[in-house]
One Martini backbone bead per residue (centre of mass of N, CA, C, O) as a GRO file, in nm:
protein
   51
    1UNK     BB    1  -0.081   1.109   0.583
    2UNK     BB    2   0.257   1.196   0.511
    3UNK     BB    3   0.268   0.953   0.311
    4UNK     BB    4   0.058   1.004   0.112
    5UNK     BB    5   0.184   1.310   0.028
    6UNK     BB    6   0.453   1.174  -0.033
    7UNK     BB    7   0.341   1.019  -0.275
    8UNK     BB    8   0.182   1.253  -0.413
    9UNK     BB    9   0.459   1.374  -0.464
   10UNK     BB   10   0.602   1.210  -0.615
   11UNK     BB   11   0.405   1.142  -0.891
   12UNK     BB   12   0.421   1.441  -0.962
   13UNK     BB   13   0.745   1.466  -1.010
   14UNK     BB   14   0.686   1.180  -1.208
   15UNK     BB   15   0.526   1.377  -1.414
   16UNK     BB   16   0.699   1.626  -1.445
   17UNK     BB   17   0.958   1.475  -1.567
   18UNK     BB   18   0.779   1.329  -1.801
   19UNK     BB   19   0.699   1.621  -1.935
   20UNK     BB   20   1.010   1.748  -1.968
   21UNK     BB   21   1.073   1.541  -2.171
   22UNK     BB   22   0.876   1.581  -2.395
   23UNK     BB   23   0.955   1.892  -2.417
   24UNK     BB   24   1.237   1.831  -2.505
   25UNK     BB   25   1.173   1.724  -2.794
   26UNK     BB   26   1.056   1.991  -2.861
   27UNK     BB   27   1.060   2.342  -3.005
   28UNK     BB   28   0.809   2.494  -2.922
   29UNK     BB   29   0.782   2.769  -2.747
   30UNK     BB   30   0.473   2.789  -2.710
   31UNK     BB   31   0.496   2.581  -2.537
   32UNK     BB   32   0.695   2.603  -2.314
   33UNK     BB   33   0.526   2.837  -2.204
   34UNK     BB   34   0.283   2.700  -2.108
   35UNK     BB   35   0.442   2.476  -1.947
   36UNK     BB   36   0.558   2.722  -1.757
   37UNK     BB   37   0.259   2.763  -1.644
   38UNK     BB   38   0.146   2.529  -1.540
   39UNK     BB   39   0.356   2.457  -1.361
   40UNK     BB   40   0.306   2.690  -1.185
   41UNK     BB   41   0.009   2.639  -1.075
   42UNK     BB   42   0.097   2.377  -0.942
   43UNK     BB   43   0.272   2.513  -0.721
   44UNK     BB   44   0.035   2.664  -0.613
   45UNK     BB   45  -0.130   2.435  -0.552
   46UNK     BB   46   0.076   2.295  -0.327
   47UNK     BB   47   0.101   2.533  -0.138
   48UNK     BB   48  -0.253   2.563  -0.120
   49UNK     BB   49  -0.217   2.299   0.055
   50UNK     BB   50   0.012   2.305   0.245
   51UNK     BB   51  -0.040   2.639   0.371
   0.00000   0.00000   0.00000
């Protein structure tokens, strides 16, 4: 099960980075603040997993 997690852990954190290499190829400030709102709520969803 620590396995599981630890691998769902792994695709979230790659799929997060080439989001973010997608992000900053854009320059629309608009969009930056949206992404990092998304972020934002990701991140509270992995800790209301975990926590």
């Amino acid at each position: 099960m620590t396995q599981t997690a630890t691998d769902s852990l792994t695709k979230a954190f790659a799929l997060t980075n080439m989001t973010q290499t997608a992000t900053d190829t854009l320059t629309s400030r608009d969009f930056r603040s949206y992404q990092h709102d998304s972020d934002s709520h990701r991140q509270s969803d992995l800790q209301r997993l975990f926590f």
